[in-house]
DRENTOR-205010 format. One record per residue (C-alpha): x, y, z; residue number from 1. Coordinates in Angstrom, 2 decimals. Each point is the difference from the previous one (the first is absolute). Example, Ala and Ser with C-alpha at 12.3 -4.5 7.8 and 13.67 -1.06 7.14 Angstrom:
# DRENTOR-205010
u v w pos
12.30 -4.50 7.80 1 $
1.37 3.44 -0.66 2 $
***
This chain:
# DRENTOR-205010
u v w pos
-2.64 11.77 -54.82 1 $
-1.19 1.99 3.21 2 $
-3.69 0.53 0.20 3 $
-0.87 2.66 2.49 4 $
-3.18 -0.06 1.39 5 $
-2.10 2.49 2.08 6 $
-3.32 -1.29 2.82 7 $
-1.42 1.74 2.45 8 $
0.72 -3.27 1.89 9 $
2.85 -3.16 -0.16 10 $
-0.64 -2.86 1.97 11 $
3.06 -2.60 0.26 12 $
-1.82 -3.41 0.74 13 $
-3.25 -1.43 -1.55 14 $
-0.80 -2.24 3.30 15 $
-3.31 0.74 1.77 16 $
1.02 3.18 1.20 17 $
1.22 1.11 -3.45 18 $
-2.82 -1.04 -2.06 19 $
-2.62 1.67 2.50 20 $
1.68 3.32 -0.33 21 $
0.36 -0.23 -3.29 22 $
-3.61 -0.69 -0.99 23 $
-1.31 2.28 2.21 24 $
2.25 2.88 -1.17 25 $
-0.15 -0.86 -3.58 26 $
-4.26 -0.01 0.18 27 $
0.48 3.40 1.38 28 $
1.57 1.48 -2.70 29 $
3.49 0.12 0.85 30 $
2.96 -1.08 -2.25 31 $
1.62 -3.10 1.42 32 $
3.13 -1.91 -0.73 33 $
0.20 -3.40 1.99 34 $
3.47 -2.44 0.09 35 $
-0.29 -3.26 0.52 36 $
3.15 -2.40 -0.57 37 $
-1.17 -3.19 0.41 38 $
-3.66 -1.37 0.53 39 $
-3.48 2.66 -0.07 40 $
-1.73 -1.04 2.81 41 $
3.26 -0.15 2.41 42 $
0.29 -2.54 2.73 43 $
-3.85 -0.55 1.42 44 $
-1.07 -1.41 -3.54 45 $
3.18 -1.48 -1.52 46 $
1.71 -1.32 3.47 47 $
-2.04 0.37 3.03 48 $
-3.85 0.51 0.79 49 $
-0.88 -1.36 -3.20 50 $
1.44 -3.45 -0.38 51 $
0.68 -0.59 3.54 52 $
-4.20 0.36 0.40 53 $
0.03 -2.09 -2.87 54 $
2.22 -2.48 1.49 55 $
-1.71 -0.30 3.15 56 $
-3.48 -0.30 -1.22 57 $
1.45 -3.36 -2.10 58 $
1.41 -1.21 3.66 59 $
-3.54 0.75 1.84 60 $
-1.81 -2.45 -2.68 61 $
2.90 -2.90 1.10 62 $
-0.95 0.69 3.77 63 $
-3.70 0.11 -0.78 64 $
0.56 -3.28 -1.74 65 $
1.64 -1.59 2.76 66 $
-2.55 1.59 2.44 67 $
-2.60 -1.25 -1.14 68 $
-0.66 -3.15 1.56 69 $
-0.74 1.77 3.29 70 $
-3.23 1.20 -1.91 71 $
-0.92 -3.85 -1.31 72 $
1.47 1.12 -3.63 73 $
2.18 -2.63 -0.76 74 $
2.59 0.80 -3.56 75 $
3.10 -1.61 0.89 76 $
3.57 1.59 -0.18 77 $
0.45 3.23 -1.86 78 $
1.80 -0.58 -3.22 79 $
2.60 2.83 -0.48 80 $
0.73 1.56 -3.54 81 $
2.40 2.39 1.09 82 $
0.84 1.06 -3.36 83 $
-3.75 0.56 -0.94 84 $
-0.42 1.69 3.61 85 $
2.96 2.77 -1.09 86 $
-1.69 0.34 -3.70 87 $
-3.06 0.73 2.39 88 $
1.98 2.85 1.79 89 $
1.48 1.45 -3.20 90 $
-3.84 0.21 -1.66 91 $
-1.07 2.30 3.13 92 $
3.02 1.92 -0.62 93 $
-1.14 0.02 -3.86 94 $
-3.51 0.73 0.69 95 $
1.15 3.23 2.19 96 $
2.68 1.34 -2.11 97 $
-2.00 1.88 -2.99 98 $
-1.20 2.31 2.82 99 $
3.79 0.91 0.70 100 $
1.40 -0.51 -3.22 101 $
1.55 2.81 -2.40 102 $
-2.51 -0.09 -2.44 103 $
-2.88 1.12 2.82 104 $
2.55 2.73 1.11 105 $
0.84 1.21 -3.45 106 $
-3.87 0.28 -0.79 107 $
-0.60 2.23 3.15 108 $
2.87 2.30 -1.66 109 $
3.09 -1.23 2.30 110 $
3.16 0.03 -2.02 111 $
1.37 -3.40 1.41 112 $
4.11 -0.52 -0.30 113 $
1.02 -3.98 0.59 114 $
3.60 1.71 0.97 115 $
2.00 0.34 3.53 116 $
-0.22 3.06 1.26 117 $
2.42 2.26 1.78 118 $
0.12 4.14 0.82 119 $
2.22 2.47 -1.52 120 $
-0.76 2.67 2.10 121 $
-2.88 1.62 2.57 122 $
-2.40 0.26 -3.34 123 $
1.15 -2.74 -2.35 124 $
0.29 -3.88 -0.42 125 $
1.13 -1.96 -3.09 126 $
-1.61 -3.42 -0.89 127 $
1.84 -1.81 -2.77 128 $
0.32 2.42 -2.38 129 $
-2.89 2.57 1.16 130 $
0.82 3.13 2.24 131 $
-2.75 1.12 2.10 132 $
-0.97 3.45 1.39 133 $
-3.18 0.18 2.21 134 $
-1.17 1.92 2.30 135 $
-0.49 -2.78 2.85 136 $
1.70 -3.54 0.29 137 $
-1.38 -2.76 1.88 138 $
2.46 -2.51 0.56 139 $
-2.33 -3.72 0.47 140 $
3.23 -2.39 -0.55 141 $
-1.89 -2.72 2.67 142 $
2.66 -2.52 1.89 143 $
1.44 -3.01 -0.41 144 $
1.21 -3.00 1.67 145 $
2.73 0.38 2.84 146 $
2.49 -2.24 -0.28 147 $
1.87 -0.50 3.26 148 $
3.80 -0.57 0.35 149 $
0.02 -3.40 1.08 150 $
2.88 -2.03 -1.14 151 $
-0.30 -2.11 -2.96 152 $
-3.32 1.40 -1.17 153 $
1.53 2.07 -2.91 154 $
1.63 -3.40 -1.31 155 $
-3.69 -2.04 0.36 156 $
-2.61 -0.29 -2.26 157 $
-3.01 1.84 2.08 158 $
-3.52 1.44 -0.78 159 $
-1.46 3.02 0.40 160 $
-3.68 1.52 0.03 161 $
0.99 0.98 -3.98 162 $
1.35 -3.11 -1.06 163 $
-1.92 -2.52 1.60 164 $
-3.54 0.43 -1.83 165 $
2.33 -1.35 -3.23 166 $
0.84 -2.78 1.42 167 $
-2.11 -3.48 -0.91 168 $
1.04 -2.20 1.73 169 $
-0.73 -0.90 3.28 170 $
2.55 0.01 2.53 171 $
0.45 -3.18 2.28 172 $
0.97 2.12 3.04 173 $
-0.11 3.58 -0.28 174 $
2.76 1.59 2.75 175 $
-1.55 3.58 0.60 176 $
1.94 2.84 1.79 177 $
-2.45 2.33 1.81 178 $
-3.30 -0.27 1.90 179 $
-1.23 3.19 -1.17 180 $
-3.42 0.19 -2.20 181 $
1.39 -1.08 -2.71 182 $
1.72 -2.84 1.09 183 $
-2.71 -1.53 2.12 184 $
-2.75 0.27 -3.12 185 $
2.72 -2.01 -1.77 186 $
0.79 -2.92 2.52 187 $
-3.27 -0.77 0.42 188 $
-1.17 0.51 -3.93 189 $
3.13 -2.02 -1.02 190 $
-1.06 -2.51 2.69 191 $
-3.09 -0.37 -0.72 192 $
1.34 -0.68 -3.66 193 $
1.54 -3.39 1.21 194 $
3.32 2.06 0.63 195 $
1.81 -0.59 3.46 196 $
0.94 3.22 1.19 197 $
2.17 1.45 2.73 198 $
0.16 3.63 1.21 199 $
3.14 1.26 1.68 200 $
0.07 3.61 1.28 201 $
2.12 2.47 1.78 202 $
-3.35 1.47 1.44 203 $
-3.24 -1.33 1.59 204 $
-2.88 -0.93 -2.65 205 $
-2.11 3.15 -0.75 206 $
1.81 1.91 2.27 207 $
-1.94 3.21 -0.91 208 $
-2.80 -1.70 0.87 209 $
-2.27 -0.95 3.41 210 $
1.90 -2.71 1.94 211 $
-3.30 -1.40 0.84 212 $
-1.14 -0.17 -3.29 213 $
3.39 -1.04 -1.32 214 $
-0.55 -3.52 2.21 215 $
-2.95 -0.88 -1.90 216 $
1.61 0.08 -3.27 217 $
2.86 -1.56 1.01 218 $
-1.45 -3.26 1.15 219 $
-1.79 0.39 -3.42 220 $
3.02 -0.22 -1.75 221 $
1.17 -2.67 2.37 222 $
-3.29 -2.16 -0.57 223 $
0.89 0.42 -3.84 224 $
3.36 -1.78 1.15 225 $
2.15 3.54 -0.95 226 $
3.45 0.16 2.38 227 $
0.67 3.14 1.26 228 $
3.03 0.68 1.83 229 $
-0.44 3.91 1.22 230 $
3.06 2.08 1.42 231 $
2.47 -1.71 -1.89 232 $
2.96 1.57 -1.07 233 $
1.19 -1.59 -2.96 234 $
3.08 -1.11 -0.30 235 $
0.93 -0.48 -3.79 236 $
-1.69 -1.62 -3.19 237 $
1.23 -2.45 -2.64 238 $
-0.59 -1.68 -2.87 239 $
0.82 -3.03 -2.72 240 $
-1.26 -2.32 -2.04 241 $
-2.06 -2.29 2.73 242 $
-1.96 3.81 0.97 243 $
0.16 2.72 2.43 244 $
0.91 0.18 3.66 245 $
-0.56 2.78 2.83 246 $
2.48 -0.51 3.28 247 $
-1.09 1.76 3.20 248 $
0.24 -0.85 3.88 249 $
2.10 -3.14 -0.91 250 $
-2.19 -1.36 -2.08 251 $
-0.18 -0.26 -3.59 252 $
-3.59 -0.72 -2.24 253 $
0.11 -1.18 -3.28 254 $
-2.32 0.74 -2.68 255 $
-0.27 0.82 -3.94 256 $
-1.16 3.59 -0.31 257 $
0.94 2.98 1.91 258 $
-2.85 2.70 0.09 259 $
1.39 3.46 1.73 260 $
-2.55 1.53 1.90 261 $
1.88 2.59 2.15 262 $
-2.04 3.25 -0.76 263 $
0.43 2.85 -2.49 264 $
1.41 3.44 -0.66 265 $
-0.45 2.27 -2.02 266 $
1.11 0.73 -3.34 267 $
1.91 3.21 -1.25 268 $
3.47 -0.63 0.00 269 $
1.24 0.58 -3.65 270 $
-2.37 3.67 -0.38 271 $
2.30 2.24 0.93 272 $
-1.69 1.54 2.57 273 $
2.74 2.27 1.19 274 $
-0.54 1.84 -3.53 275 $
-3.41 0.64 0.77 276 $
0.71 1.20 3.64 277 $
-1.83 -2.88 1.39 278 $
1.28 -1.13 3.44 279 $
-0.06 -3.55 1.30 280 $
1.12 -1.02 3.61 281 $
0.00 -3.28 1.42 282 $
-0.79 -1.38 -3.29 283 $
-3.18 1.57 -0.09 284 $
-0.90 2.88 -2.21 285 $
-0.35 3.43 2.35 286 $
-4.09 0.82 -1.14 287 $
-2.20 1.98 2.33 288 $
-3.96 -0.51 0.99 289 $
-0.93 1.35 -3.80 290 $
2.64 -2.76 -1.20 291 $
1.93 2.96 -1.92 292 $
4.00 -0.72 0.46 293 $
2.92 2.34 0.68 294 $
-0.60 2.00 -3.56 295 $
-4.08 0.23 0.56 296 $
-0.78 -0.29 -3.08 297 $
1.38 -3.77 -0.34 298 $
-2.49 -2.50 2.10 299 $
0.17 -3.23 1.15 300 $
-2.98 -2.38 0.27 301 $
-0.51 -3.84 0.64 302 $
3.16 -2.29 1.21 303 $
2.33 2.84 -1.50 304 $
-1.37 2.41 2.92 305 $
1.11 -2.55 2.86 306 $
-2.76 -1.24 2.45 307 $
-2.24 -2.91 -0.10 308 $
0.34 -2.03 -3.36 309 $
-3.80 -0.23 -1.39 310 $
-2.02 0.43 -3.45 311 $
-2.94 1.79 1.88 312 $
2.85 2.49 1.34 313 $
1.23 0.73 -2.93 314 $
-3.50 0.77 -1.26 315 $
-0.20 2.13 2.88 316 $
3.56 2.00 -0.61 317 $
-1.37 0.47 -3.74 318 $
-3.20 1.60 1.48 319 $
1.87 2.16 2.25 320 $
2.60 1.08 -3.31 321 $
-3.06 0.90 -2.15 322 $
-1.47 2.05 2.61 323 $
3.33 2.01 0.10 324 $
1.85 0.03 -3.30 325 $
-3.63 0.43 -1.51 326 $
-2.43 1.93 1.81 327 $
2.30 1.78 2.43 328 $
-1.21 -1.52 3.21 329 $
2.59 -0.50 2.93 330 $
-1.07 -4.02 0.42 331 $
1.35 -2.07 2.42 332 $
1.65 -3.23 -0.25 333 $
-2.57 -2.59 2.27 334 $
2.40 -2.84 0.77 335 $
-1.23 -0.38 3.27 336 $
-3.75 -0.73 -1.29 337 $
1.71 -2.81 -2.17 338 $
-1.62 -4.00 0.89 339 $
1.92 -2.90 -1.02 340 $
-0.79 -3.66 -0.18 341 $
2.53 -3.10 -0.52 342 $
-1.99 -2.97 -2.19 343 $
0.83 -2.62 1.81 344 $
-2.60 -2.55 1.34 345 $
-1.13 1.26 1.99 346 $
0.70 4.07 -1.33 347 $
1.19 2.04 2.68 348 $
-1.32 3.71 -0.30 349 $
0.69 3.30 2.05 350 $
-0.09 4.00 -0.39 351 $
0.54 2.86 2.27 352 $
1.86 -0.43 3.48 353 $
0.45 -3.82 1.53 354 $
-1.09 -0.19 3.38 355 $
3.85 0.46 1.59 356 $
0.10 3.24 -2.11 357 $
-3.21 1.64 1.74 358 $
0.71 -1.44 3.43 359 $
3.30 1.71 -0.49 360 $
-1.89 3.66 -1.20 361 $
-2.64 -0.41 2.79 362 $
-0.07 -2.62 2.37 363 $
-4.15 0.44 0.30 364 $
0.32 -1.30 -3.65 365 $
-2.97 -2.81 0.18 366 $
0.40 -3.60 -1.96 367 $
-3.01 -2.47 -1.11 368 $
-0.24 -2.12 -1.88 369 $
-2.42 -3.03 -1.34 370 $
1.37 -3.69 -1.21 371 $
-1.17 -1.79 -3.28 372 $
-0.58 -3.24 2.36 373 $
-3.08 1.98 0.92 374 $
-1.04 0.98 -3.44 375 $
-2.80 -2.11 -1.36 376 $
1.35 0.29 -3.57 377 $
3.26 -1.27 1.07 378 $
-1.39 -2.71 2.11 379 $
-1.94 -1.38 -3.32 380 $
2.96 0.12 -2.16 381 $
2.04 -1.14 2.40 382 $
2.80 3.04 0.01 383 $
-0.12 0.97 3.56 384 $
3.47 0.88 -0.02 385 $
0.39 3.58 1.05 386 $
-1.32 3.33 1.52 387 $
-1.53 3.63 -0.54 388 $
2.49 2.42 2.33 389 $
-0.72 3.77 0.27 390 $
1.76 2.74 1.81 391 $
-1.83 3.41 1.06 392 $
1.24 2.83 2.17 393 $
-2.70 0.29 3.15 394 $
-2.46 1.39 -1.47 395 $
-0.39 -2.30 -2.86 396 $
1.80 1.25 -2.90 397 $
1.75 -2.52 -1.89 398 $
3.80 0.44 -0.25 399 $
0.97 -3.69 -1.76 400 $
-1.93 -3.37 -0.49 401 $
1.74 -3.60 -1.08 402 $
-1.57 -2.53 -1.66 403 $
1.21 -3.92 -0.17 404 $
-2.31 -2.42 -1.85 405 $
-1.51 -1.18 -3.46 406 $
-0.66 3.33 -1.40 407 $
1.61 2.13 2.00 408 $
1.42 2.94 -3.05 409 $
-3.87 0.13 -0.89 410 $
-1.06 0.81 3.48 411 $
2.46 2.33 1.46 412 $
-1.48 1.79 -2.88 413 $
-2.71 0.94 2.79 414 $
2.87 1.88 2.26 415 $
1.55 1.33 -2.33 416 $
-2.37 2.09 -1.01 417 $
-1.10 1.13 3.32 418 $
3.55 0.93 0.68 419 $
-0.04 2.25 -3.02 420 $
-3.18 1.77 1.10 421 $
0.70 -0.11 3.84 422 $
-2.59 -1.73 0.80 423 $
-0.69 -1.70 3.80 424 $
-0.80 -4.24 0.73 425 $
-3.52 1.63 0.06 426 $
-0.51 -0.29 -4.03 427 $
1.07 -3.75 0.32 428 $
-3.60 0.20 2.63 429 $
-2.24 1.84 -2.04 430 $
-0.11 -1.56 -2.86 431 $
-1.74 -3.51 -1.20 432 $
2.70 -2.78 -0.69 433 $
-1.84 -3.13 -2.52 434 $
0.37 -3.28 1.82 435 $
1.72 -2.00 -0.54 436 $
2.86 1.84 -0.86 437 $
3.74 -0.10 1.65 438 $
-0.66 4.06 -0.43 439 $
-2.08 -0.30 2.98 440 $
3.36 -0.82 1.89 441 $
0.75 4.17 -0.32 442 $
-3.74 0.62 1.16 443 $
0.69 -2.82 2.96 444 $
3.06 1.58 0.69 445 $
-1.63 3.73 0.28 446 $
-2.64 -1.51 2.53 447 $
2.78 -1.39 2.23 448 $
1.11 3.62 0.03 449 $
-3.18 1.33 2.08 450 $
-0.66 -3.81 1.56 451 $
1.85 1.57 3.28 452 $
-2.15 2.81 0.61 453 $
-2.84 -1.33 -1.52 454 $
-0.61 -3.34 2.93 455 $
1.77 2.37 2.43 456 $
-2.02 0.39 3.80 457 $
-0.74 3.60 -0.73 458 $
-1.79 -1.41 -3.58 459 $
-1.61 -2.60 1.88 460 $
-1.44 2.18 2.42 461 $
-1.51 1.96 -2.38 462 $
-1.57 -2.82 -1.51 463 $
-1.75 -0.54 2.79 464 $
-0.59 3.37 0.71 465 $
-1.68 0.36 -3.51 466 $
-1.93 -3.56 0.36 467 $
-2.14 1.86 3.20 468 $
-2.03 2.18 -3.11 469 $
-1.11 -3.58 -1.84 470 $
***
């Protein structure tokens, strides 16, 4: 039996973006309906952030292990549970899910449908056996896992981001294709884990990403004994009962999982968005800056909205969809304030414009920059591996900023925010840094900013100039 149902607002998609607009509209009063067909929470908690943090933290204790003879700390080989390591990952995932679940939703007054979801027409979707009429749709569907057409994968057993957090037991040599974020966290987690590992990719590693930072984790991963085989076209994939295999440049590597790492797209193929008027071209879904879609009163936010694939942009999008759908305030989608960090060892941060991308804008575009070998808390914990880079227009305001080095998501925290509030290399001068700290790297960095006009001739002969009133 149909159930029709009435909101001022349907969201399609309980991921990060989902749940954010759905809390926030359903605190202020409005009537919301929210589909969700397989797990609350979407990818970050079930699939991605989550676990793959999770994951990674359990590798950084093996390395610490084996690290710590250079400090006179003597323990012996790490002993690996793997099983008990990926009961570890599903308890973070455990401990975070009550915040996401249905029961949290349903409390805040969210009617929550565990259905597919798919529109009927510019004003109307039907979920299982629920029709829905609302005055604004947000369509939060996230992405999954690309699968490229390489011959032989469809016939192989393979893993992907959502399957393997399931798996327990440890692979002997994981075969990953990609060198993107995800797939480098992974080598060098699974690694780490007493895995051999080899990446094979049709791209660079982290090709989105500062080729001078790039180096530094790539001899990480090499110095954690990962092959990597970049710019690789692969030529097919196969599979029986002795494992996997991956052929490419006339060579063929042999392993016993297959972890597909290739990227991800977005997710709205079986809505029915031609119904609803909703336009997609290049397999993207046509939104503008306030991320409405073709019919403007259907938006797109997170993944679904195309762009860079992030939790904290998602937040962002559901932010910008409250401000619109809610309190009538033409808001602005603010991809291009977004950071992002990849968790290798060491992480690999960035936000705003790389340095190629100002030089290209305005060749007076200036570039500093400070290394971790210089950093007295580096130096004592022995993780000099790395660098502080900014990148200002000419008279100091700061377009981008990179960060490679233990720590580096928490401290391009520091640019980020002064990118956001257009603020010049001068804040990273005026204030007090504690020492020791690697944040003083961004404070070091600011200094190097002013170091040529500050020891220029013209500042010296003031100095002197100024010394004849001693």
């Amino acid at each position: 039996m149909t159930t029709k149902l009435a909101a001022d607002l349907c969201i399609i998609g309980a991921g990060s973006a989902g749940l954010s607009i759905a809390a926030g509209a359903a605190q202020l009063g409005r009537k919301v309906v929210l589909i969700e067909r397989g797990e609350m929470g979407g990818d970050c908690l079930n699939y991605g952030c989550v676990p793959s943090k999770a994951l990674i933290a359990a590798a950084a204790h093996a390395k610490t292990i084996t690290e710590a003879p250079q400090f006179g700390v003597f323990a012996g080989a790490p002993q690996i549970d793997f099983a008990k390591t990926m009961a570890h990952v599903r308890d973070a995932i455990a401990a975070i899910a009550p915040h996401d679940s249905q029961e949290r939703f349903a409390k805040l007054g969210v009617k929550v449908i565990r259905d597919s979801a798919a529109f009927t027409g510019p004003r109307e979707v039907k979920a299982g056996e629920s029709v829905i009429r609302a005055k604004h749709f947000v369509i939060a569907t996230g992405a999954k896992a690309v699968i490229p057409p390489i011959p032989g994968l469809d016939a192989a057993p393979y893993f992907t981001n959502e399957t393997i957090f399931s798996n327990d037991t440890r692979p002997d040599h994981l075969l990953i294709i990609g060198a993107g974020p995800v797939g480098a966290e992974m080598a060098q987690a699974f690694r780490r884990l007493g895995s051999d590992v080899t990446m094979i990719s049709a791209s660079a590693l982290l090709p989105k990403e500062d080729p001078e930072a790039v180096e530094i984790v790539r001899e990480a991963l090499k110095e954690d004994s990962v092959s990597i085989y970049e710019n690789q076209k692969i030529d097919s994939v196969g599979a029986d009962a002795a494992g996997v295999w991956i052929t490419f440049g006339g060579q063929t590597i042999n392993g016993s999982h297959i972890l597909v790492a290739a990227g991800r797209r977005a997710v709205y193929d079986d809505l029915d968005l031609e119904k609803a008027g909703v336009a997609v071209t290049d397999g993207r879904i046509e939104t503008n800056d306030r991320l409405q879609t073709a019919n403007k009163r259907i938006y797109a936010a997170g993944d679904a909205a195309g762009g860079a694939q992030f939790t904290h942009l998602a937040g962002d999008h559901a932010s910008t969809v409250i401000r619109n759908i809610v309190f009538k305030i033409p808001a602005a989608r603010r991809d291009a304030l977004c950071p992002r960090a990849t968790f290798t060892d060491p992480e690999i941060a960035a936000v705003g414009l790389s340095p190629d991308e100002a030089l290209s804008r305005d060749p007076k575009a200036k570039i500093v920059r400070w290394p971790f070998a210089e950093n007295d808390r580096a130096v004592a914990e022995r993780e000099i591996k790395g660098f502080v880079k900014a990148v200002t227009d000419a008279k100091g305001r700061i377009l981008g900023a990179c960060v490679v080095g233990r720590g580096a998501g928490d401290l391009i925290h520091g640019y980020a925010f002064a990118i956001a509030n257009k603020l010049t290399i001068r804040a990273f001068t005026n204030y007090i840094a504690p020492y020791p700290t690697r944040g003083e790297a961004l404070k070091r960095a600011a200094g190097a900013w002013y170091t040529p006009a500050l020891f220029s001739a013209r500042t010296r002969a003031l100095a002197r100039l100024l010394a004849a009133f001693d």
